[in-house]
C-alpha positions in Angstrom: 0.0 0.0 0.0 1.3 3.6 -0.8 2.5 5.3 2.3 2.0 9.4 2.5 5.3 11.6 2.6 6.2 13.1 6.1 4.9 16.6 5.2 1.3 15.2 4.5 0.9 13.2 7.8 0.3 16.3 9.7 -2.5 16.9 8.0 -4.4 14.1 7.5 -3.6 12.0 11.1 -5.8 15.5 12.5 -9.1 13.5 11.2 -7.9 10.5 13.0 -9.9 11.0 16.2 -13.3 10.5 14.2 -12.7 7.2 13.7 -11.6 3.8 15.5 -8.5 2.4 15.2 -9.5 -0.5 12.4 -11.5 2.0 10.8 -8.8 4.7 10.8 -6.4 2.6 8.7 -9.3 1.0 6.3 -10.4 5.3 5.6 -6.4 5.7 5.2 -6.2 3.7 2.3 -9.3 5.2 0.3 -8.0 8.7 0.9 -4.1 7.4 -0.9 -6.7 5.9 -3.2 -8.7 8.6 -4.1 -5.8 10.8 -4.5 -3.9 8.4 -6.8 -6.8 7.1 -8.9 -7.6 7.7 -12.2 -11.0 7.9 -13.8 -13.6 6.8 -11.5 -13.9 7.1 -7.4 -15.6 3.4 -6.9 -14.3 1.8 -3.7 -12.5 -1.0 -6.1 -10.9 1.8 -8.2 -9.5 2.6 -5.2 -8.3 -0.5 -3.8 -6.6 -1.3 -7.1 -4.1 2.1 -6.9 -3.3 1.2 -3.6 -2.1 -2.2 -4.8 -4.9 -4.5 -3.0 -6.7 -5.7 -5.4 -6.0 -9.4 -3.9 -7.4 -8.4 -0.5 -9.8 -10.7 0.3 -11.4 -8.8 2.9 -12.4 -6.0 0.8 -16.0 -5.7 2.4 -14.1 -3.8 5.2 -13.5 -0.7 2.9 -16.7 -0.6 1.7 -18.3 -0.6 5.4 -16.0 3.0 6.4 -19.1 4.4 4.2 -21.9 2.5 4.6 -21.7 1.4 8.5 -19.0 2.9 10.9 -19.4 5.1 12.8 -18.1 8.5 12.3 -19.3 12.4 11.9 -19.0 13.7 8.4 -19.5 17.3 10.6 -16.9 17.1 12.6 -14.6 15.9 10.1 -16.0 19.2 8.5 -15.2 21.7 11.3 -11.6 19.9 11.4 -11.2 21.0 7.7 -12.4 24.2 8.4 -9.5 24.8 10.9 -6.4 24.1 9.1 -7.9 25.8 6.3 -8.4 28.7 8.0 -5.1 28.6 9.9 -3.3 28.4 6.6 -4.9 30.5 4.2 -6.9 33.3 6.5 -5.0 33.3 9.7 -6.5 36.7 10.3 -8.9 39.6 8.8 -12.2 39.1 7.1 -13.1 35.4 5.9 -15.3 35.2 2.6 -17.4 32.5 2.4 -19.9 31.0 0.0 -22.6 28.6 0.1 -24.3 27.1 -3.0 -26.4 24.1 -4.4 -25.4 21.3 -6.9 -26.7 18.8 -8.9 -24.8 15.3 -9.0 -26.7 13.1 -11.6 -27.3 9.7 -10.6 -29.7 6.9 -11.9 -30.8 3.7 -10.0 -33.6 2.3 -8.2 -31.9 2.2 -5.2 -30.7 6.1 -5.0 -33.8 6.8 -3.0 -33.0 10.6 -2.2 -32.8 11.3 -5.8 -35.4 13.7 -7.6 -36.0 16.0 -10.9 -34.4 19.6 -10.8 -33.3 22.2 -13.2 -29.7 21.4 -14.8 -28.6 25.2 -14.2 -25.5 24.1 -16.5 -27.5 23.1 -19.4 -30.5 25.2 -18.4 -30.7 29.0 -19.6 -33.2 32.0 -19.5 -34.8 31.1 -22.8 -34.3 27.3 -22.4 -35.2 25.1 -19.5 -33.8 21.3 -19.1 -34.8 18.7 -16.0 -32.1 16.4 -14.7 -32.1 13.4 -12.6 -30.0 13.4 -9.7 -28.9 14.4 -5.9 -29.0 18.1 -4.9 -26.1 18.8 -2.7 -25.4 22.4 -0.5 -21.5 23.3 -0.2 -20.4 25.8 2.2 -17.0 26.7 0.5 -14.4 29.4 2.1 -13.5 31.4 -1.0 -9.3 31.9 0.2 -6.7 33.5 -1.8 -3.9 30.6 -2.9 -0.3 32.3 -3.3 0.8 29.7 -5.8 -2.4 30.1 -8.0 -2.8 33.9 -8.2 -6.7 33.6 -7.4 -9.0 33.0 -5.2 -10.1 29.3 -4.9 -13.7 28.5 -3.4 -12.7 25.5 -1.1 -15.1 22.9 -0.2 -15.7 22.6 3.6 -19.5 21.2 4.8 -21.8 19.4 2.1 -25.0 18.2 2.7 -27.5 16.3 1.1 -30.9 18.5 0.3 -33.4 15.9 -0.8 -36.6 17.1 -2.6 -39.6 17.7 -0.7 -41.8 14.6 -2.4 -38.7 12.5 -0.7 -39.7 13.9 2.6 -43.4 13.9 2.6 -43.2 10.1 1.6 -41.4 9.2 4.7 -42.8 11.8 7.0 -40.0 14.1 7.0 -39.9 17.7 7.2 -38.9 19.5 4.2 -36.3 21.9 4.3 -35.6 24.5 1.7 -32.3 25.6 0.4 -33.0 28.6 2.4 -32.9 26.2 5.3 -29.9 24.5 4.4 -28.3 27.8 3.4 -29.0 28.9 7.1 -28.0 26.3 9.0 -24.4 26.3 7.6 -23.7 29.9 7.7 -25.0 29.7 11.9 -22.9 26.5 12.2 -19.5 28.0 10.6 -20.4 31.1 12.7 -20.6 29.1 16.0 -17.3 27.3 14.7 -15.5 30.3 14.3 -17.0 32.7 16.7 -14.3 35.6 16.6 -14.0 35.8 13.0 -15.5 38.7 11.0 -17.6 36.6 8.3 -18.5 37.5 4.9 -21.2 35.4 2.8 -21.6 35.9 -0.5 -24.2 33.9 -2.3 -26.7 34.0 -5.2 -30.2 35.8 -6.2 -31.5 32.5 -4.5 -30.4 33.9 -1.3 -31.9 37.2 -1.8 -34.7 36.5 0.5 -36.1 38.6 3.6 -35.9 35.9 6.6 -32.5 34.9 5.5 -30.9 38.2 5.3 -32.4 39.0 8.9 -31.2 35.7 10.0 -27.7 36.2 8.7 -28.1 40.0 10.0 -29.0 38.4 13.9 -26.2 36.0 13.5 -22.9 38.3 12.9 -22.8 37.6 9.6 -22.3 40.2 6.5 -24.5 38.4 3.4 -24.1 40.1 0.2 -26.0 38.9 -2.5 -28.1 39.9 -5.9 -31.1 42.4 -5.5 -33.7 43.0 -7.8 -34.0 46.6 -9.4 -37.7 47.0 -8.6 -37.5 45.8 -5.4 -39.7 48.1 -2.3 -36.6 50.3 -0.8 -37.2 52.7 2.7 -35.9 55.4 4.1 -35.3 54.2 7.8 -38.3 54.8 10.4 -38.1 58.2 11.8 -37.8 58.9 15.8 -40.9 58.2 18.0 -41.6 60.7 19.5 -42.9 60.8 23.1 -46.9 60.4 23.8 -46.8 59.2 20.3 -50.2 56.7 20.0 -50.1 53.1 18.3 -47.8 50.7 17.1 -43.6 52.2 15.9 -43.2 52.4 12.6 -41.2 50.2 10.5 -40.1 52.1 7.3 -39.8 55.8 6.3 -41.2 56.9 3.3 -40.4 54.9 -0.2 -37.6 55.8 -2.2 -37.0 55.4 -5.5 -36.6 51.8 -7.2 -32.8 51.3 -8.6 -34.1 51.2 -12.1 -35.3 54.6 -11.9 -32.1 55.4 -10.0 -30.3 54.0 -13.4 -32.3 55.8 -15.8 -32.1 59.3 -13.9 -29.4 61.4 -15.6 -28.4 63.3 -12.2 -27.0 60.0 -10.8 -23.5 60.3 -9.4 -21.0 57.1 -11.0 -18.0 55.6 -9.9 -15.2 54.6 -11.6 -13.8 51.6 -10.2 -11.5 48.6 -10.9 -12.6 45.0 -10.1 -9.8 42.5 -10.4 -10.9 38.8 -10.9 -14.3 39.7 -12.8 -15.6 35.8 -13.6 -12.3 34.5 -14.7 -10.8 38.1 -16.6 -7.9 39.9 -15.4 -9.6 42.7 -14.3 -12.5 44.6 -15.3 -13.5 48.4 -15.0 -17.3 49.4 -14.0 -19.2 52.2 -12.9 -21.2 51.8 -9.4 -23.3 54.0 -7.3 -24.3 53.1 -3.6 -26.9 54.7 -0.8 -28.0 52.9 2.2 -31.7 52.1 3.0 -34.3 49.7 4.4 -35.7 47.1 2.8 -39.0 46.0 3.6 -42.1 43.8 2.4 -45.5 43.0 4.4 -45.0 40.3 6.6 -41.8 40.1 6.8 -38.4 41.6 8.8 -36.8 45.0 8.0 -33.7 44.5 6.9 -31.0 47.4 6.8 -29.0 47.2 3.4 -26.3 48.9 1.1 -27.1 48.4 -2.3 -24.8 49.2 -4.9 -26.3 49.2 -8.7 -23.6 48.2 -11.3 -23.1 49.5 -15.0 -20.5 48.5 -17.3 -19.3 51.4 -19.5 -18.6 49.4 -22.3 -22.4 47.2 -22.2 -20.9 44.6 -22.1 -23.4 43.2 -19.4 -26.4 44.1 -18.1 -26.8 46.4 -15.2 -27.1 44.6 -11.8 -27.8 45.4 -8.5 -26.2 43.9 -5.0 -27.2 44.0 -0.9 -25.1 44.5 2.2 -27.1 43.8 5.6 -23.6 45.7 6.9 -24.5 49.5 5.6 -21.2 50.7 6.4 -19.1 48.4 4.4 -17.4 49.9 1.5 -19.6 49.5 -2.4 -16.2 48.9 -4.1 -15.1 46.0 -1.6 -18.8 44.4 -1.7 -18.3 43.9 -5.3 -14.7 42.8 -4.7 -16.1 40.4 -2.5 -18.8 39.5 -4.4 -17.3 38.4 -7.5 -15.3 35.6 -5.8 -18.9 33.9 -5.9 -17.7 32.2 -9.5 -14.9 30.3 -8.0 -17.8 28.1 -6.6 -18.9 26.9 -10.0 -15.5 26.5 -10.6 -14.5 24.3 -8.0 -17.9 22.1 -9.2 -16.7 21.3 -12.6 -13.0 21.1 -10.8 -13.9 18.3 -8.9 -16.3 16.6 -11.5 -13.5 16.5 -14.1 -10.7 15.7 -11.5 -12.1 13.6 -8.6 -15.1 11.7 -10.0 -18.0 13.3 -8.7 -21.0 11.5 -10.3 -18.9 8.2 -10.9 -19.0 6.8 -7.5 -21.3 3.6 -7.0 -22.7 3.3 -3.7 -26.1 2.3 -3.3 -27.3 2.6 0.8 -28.6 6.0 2.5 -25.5 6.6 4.3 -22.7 5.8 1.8 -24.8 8.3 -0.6 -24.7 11.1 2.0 -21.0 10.7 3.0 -19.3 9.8 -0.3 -20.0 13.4 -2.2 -19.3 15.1 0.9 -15.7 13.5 1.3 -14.8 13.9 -2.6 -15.7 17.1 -2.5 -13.7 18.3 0.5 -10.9 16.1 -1.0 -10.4 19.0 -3.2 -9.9 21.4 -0.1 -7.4 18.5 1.1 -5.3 18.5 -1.9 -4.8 22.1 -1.8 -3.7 22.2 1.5 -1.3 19.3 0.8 0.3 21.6 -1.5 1.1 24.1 0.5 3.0 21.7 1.9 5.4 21.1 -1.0 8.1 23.4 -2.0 7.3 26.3 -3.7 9.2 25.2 -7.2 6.9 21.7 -7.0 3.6 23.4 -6.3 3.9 26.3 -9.2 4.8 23.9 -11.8 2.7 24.1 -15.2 1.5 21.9 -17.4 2.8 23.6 -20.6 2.4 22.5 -24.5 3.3 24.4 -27.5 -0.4 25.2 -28.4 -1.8 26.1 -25.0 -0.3 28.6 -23.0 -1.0 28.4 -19.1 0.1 31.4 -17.2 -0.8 30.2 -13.6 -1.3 26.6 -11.5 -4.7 25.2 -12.1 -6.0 22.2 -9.3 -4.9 20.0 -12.1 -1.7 20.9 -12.0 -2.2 21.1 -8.0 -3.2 18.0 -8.2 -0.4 16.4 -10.1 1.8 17.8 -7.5 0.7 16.6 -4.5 0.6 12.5 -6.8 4.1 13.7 -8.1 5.5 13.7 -4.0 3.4 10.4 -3.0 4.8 8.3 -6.0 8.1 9.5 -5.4 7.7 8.2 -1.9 7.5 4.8 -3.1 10.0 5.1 -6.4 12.8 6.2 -4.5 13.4 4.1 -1.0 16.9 3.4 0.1 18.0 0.6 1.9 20.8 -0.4 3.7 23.7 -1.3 1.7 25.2 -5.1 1.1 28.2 -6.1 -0.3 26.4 -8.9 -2.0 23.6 -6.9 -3.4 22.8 -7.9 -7.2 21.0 -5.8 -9.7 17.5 -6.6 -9.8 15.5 -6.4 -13.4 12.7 -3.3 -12.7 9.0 -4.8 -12.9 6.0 -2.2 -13.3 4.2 -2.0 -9.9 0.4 -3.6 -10.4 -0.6 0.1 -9.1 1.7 2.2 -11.7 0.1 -0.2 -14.7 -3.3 0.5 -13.6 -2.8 4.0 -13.4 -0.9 4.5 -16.6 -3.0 2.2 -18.3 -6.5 2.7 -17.1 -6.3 6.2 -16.9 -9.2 7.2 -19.6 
C-alpha cells in the first residue's frame, strides 16, 4: 500500500480521532486511493491504486461508508480549521454557500429527484435532470501559488426534494434552510471571526438576510431593481399613539435610480471579474431599508452596477452591513464564480458522479468527502516546496500562465509516487541488480487512466 510523505501526515492524522483504530487505517487507504486514482472514485478503483486488489477482505472498505461510525460534521469543522489557519489566519473570511446537482440513476438512490440542470439550463431554455441536490459551504481563500482565489469545499449536505420527505414523514427543508443552518454553524465554529457570505439571487430573501443579519454575519447577494426600498423609520416621539413604525417613506426603485441622468457614478477597478484579469465598472451606492409586508426590515447597502462598455447588463447587489465599502462588496462579491468552478474542478478531476454506492449513508458521505478532497489536496500543497507546487503543465499550443487544481493536483501524486520510487535501503556487499517490474498500481494508473 502507498504510504503518505512526512509533510502530508500532519494533515491528514488530524481526522484521525473521528474514527476507530481499524477503521482509521481501512479510511487511510481510500484517501491514498482517491488521491492516486484515475477515472472513476468506486471503492474498487480505489483499492486497485493502492495495490490490494488481492485483498480478500475488501468488504471492510466498503463498510467506512456505509456502516462505521463516524461524523461527516466534525470531520468538516476539522477541515475548516487548518484551512483557515493556513490560508486566512487573520482579517475578514469570505465564504460561500451554493447548491449542486450530481446526476445519478438507479432504483436504489432513494434521495434522488428531478431539478433544473442550471448548467444546461438558460433563461430562454429550461432542461430537467435526474440526480442528488447537494449544498456546499466553501471558504472562497486567496492561494499564493495560483494567483486567485479558490472556493474550497468545507461542509456538504445532502438536500433531498420535498416529495422525498413527505413520503417518509420528513420535514422539508428549503435551500434557504440548508443555506441557514451552515452559515449559523461556521459562525458558532468560528466565533471571533469577521464573516463575509456571499451567495446568489437564491439567497436574496427577507428571513434569511435577517437571519444572517441576527447571527454576525455580513451576506451580500443579488437584489432585484424593482424591489420596495425605505428610508429608515423616523424617531418616536414621546406620547406618540399606536404601534412604531417600520419604514420611512419609499424611495425610488434602482431602475429609476439608473435611468435618472443626475446620478452620481464611480469609476472603479474590479480584479478577478468571472475569470478576466480585471474589469472596470461604474457603481453607485446609498443605504436604505428594505422591507415587504409580513416580513423583517432589513437594513441594506445596495450598490447598482453599469459596465461602461455594455458589455453586461446592469445589476444590483445587498449589504445587511450598511457601512461596508460599495467597491469591496463587489470585490467580494465576485469571488462567488470560483464556486462553479470548483464544481466542474472536482467533476473532471475527482469523480464526482462516478462513484457507485447504493445505501442511505454511503450516498450522503461519499459526495461530501470527494468534494472536500479538493480542499485536502490544496492544503497538501502548500505543503510542498514552492518550485513543486507552481509547476505548469505547458504544451506548444496552450499557454498556461498560472497553476490550475490540475496541475495542483499532479503535485501533490508527483510527492506520493516519489515516496514509493525512491526508498533506500541499507547497503550489502552482496547486493545484485534486480531487473525493474512495473508495480500492479503504476500499470493500472498508466494504463486505465481514460
Amino acid at each position: 500500500m502507498p504510504h503518505l510523505p512526512t509533510r502530508f501526515v500532519g494533515i491528514i492524522i488530524a481526522f484521525a480521532p473521528l474514527f476507530v483504530h481499524r477503521s482509521w487505517k481501512h479510511a487511510q487507504v481510500l484517501l491514498i486511493g482517491a488521491l492516486l486514482a484515475p477515472g472513476q472514485r468506486t471503492v474498487a478503483s480505489l483499492l486497485r491504486i493502492a495495490g490490494l486488489s488481492r485483498e480478500r477482505h475488501f468488504v471492510n472498505y466498503h463498510r467506512v461508508l456505509s456502516r462505521a461510525a463516524w461524523c461527516p460534521r466534525a470531520g468538516a469543522r476539522i477541515l475548516l480549521g487548518l484551512l483557515v489557519d493556513t490560508f486566512v489566519p487573520d482579517g475578514p473570511m469570505v465564504i460561500a454557500i451554493d447548491d449542486t446537482i450530481e446526476r445519478r440513476r438507479g432504483r436504489r438512490i432513494k434521495a434522488k429527484g428531478i431539478y433544473r440542470d442550471p448548467v444546461r439550463s438558460s433563461d430562454a431554455h429550461f432542461v430537467k435532470t435526474s440526480g442528488l441536490r447537494w449544498m456546499s459551504l466553501m471558504l472562497l481563500a486567496p492561494i499564493p501559488w495560483a494567483g486567485r482565489v479558490w472556493a474550497l469545499p468545507v461542509l456538504t449536505a445532502l438536500a433531498p426534494s420535498e416529495r422525498f420527505c413527505q413520503e417518509r414523514g420528513h420535514r422539508h427543508k428549503t435551500l434557504l434552510d440548508w443555506g441557514r443552518q451552515m452559515a449559523l454553524q461556521a459562525r458558532r465554529w468560528l466565533p471571533g471571526r469577521d464573516l463575509i457570505l456571499v451567495t446568489d439571487s437564491g439567497f436574496s430573501a427577507l428571513l434569511f438576510l435577517d437571519a444572517m443579519r441576527r447571527g454576525g454575519i455580513t451576506a451580500i447577494t443579488r437584489l432585484r431593481l424593482d424591489a420596495a426600498l425605505y428610508e429608515p423609520a423616523p424617531m418616536r416621539l414621546p406620547g406618540t399613539l399606536g404601534r412604531p413604525r417600520r419604514k420611512g417613506a419609499r424611495l425610488p426603485t434602482l431602475a429609476e435610480i439608473l435611468a435618472a441622468t443626475s446620478t452620481h457614478w464611480r469609476t472603479v477597478r474590479v480584479p478577478g471579474w468571472y475569470g478576466a484579469a480585471e474589469r472596470t465598472i461604474e457603481i453607485t451606492s446609498a443605504t436604505a431599508v428594505w422591507q415587504h409586508g409580513g416580513l423583517p426590515v432589513v437594513p441594506i447597502r445596495w450598490v447598482l452596477i453599469r459596465d461602461p462598455l455594455n458589455r453586461f447588463a446592469p445589476q444590483a447587489l445587498l449589504c445587511t452591513d450598511p457601512t461596508r465599502d460599495p467597491a469591496q462588496i463587489v470585490r467580494w462579491f465576485v469571488r462567488r464564480w470560483q464556486v462553479e468552478v470548483t464544481f466542474q474542478e472536482a467533476r473532471s478531476h475527482l469523480g464526482i458522479e462516478t462513484q457507485r454506492q447504493w445505501s442511505d449513508k454511503a450516498i450522503a458521505r461519499t459526495t461530501p468527502c470527494l468534494l472536500a478532497l479538493f480542499s485536502i489536496v490544496t492544503l497538501m500543497a502548500s505543503r510542498l516546496p514552492a518550485r513543486e507546487r507552481r509547476q505548469v503543465e505547458q504544451a506548444a499550443w496552450y499557454r498556461k500562465p498560472q497553476p490550475t487544481f490540475s496541475d495542483t493536483l499532479a503535485a501533490v501524486r508527483r510527492a506520493i509516487w516519489r515516496e514509493q520510487a525512491f526508498v533506500t535501503s541499507r547497503r550489502r556487499s552482496d547486493s545484485t541488480k534486480v531487473r525493474f517490474a512495473l508495480p500492479d498500481a503504476w500499470a493500472y494508473a498508466l494504463c486505465h487512466a481514460a
